[in-house]
N, C-alpha and C positions, 0 to 999 in steps of 0.2 A: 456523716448523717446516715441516719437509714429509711427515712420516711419517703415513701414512694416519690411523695408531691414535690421531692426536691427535682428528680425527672421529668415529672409531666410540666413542673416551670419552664425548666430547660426546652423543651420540646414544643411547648406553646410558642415560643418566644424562636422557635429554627434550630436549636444549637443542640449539636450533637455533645455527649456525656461521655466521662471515665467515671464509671462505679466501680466498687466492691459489689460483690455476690452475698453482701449483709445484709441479712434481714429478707427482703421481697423487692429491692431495687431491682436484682438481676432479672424478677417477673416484668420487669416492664423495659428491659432496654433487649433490644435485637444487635446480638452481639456483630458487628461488624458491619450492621446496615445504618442502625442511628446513635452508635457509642460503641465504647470498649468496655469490657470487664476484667478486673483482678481479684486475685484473690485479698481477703482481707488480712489484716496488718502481716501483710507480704513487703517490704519496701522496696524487695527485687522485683517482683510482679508489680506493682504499680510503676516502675521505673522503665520495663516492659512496654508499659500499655501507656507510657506518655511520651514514649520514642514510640511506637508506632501510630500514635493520634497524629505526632506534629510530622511526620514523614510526608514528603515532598509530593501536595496534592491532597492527602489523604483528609484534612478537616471538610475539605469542599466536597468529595464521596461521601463523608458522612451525613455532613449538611444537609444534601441533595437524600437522604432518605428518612431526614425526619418527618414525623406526620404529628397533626395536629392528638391528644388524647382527649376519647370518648371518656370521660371522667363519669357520668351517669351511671352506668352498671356498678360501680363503686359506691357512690353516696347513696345508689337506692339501697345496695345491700348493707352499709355502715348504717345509714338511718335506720331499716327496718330492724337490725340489731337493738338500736337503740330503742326503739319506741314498745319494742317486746320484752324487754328487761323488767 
């Protein structure tokens, strides 16, 4: 997927992410504080980055620096998009 909101779910919800750098996912994950990234249809970089997710400790680091997402600045500027079209 490359829809941002599949992150901001994750992140509402605690849980730290593996994305790809597709699309504008990689705009919202903080690489190494609340997820990993790969490159896209990489199957050694994503193999990468789920040996170093599940590395002993490491999903609870991540956990521990998810934050909730301000989604607002987004839907005002998607909405204002839309309503000026």
């Amino acid at each position: 997927a490359t829809a941002t909101q599949n992150v901001w779910l994750a992140h509402e919800h605690g849980a730290p992410v593996v994305a790809t750098r597709a699309g504008t996912l990689a705009d919202h994950v903080r690489e190494g504080v609340d997820g990993l990234l790969c490159a896209p249809d990489d199957v050694g970089d994503l193999a990468r980055a789920l040996k170093e997710f599940y590395a002993p400790g490491e999903p609870e680091r991540l956990r521990a620096g998810v934050r909730p997402v301000d989604a607002e600045p987004y839907w005002r500027a998607y909405t204002g998009r839309l309503l000026t079209a």
